[in-house]
Every structure is written in structure tokens, then in C-alpha cells.
N, C-alpha and C positions, 0 to 999 in steps of 0.2 A: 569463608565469609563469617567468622567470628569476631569478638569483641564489641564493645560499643563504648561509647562516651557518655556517662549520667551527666556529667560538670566539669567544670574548669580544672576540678582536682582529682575526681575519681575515673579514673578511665581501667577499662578491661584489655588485656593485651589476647595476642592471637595462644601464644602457648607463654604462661608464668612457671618460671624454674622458683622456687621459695628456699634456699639452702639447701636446694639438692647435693647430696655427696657423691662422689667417683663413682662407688656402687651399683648408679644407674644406669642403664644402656638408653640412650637414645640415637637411635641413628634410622635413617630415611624417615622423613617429615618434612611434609609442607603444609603452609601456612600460604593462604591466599585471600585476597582482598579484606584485608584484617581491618577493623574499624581506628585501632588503634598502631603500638608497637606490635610487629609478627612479633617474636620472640624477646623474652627480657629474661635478666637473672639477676637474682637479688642475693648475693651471695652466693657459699656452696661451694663447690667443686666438680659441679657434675663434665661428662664431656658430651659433646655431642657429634655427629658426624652426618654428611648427606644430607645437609638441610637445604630446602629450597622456601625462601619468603618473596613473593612476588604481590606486587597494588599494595600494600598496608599504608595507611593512611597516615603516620605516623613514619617512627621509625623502624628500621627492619630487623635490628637488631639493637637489642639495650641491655646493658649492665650499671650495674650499682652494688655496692654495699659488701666488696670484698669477695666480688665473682674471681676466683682462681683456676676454674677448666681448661676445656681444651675443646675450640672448636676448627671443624675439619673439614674439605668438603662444601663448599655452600656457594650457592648461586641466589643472588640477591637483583629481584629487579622491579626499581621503584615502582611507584604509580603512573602511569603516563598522562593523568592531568593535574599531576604536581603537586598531590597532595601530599607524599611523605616530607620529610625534612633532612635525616640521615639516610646513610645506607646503615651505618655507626653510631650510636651516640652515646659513649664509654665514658661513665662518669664514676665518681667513689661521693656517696655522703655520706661515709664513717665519720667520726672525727677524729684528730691524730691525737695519741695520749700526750696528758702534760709534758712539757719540754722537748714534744719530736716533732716535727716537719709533716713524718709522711703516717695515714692513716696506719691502722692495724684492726682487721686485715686489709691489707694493700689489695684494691680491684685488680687483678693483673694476670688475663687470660691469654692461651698461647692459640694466635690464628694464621692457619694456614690453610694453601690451597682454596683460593676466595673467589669468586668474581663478581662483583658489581659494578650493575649497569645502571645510571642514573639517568635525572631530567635535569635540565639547564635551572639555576636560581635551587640548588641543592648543593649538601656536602656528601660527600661519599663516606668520609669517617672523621670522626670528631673525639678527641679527647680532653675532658676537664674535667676539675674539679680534683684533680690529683689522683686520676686514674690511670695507671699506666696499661702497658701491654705490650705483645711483641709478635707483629705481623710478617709473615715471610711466601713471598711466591702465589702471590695476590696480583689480581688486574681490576685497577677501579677506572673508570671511563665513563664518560657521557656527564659528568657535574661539572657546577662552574670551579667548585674545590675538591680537590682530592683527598687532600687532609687537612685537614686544622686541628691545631694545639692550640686549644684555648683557656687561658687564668694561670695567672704570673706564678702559682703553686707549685705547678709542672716542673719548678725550675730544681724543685727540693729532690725529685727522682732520678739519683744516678746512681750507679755502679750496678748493683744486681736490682734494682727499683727504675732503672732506666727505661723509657719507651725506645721499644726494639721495631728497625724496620728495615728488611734485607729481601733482594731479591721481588720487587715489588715492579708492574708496571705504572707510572701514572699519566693518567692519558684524558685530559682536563681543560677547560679554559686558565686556570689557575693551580699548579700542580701542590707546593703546601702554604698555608698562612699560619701566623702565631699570632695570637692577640691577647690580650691581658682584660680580665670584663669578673 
């Protein structure tokens, strides 16, 4: 029962990572009926493992700003009166240096072993804003969308900056969309 929302701009997540580095252990934690995102990271590297985020009112999980860990482990399950928005909602607002495409540092966490459970009129996991990442051996279910790739940027991430997604269930009214916004 953490977090709350002052305003439209400041809001408090359930646990903020700030440029946590590798060095850190986090593993078993839960985060429940958060006012805001359960968990976000703002860069770093940290890893995390055994996380359970369950009701957050927001999203359940959030990155920005050149998060490169590794999370592990995690059972995600929305709010059940529809208040979250993600299960996912993996963005980069770096900006890319002069004449590149793709930020630096590149948001781009490695997730496995996942399960989210959503509510209908949600996304399960959402990437924009030139955030990549690479999901494997994950079951996302119960949203209208499973994944969405959203903002025509995404297009600049390939080869080793590519969004990675192997071994995944998706079990959805809508399994992925791409949109440009």
C-alpha cells in the first residue's frame, strides 16, 4: 500500500530503482496495491529477481533512462478494477547523440520467466519511445493487447539494439499491435 500521486506530474512509485548498479541484490519483493507504478527504474543496472507486483494503480512495472538489468522471476497481476494501464510500460527518454538514431544508454533489460495476468481495456507490455528489450519464456494473458510497439523510432533498433522476443505465450483479445504516436 505504498506510493501516492501529489499531481498530474509528481507521482511516487511502490519501489524506485535511481541508477541502481549490478552490485545490488534484490530479490523476493512485493509490491501491492501501489498508488502509482509497483516498481520503475531509472536507469542502472541493477538486477532484480522474485518480484511479485499485484493492484498498482498504474503500471507494474516501468523503465526509462537506460535501465540495462536483468529481471527474473515475477508475477504481475493487475488491479482488478482496471485501474493499472501496463503490466509493461518500457520507455527510454534519453536522447540519442548527435547523428545516431538510437539513445545512449540504450533502455534495454533482459526479462525472463514473467507471468502477467491482466484486466480487459489494458496492455500487457508496451514498448516506446526507443526502448528496447529482450523477453523470453513469459506468459502474458487476460489484456485486450499483449504487446504493443509503439513510435515509429523503434524502427532505428536492430541487430544487437533489436527488441528480443522468444519463447513467449500470448493469450489476449489482441496478441501484438505497432503504432506510430
Amino acid at each position: 500500500y505504498a506510493g501516492i500521486t501529489f499531481d498530474d506530474e509528481t507521482e511516487l512509485n511502490g519501489i524506485g530503482f535511481f541508477g541502481v548498479g549490478s552490485g545490488t541484490t534484490v530479490d523476493y519483493v512485493q509490491v501491492h496495491n501501489n498508488k502509482d507504478d509497483g516498481v520503475e527504474f531509472f536507469g542502472g543496472s541493477v538486477d532484480v529477481s522474485h518480484l511479485v507486483v499485484t493492484g498498482s494503480a498504474d503500471d507494474s512495472i516501468d523503465w526509462t533512462a537506460g535501465w540495462t538489468g536483468d529481471l527474473q522471476y515475477a508475477f504481475i497481476l493487475q488491479n482488478p478494477n482496471n485501474e493499472g494501464d501496463y503490466g509493461i510500460e518500457g520507455e527510454d527518454a534519453s536522447a540519442a547523440p548527435t547523428g545516431a538514431s538510437v539513445p545512449s544508454p540504450l533502455t534495454q533489460p533482459n526479462l525472463s520467466n514473467l507471468t502477467f495476468v491482466g484486466t480487459a481495456g489494458n496492455t500487457g507490455v508496451q514498448f516506446k519511445k526507443t526502448s528496447s528489450g529482450k523477453l523470453y519464456n513469459s506468459v502474458v494473458t487476460g489484456f485486450d493487447t499483449c504487446l504493443e510497439i509503439s513510435n515509429a523510432s523503434t524502427t532505428d533498433l536492430t541487430g544487437d539494439n533489436a527488441i528480443v522476443m522468444k519463447s513467449n505465450l500470448w493469450d489476449c483479445a489482441t496478441a501484438v499491435t505497432a503504432t506510430s504516436d
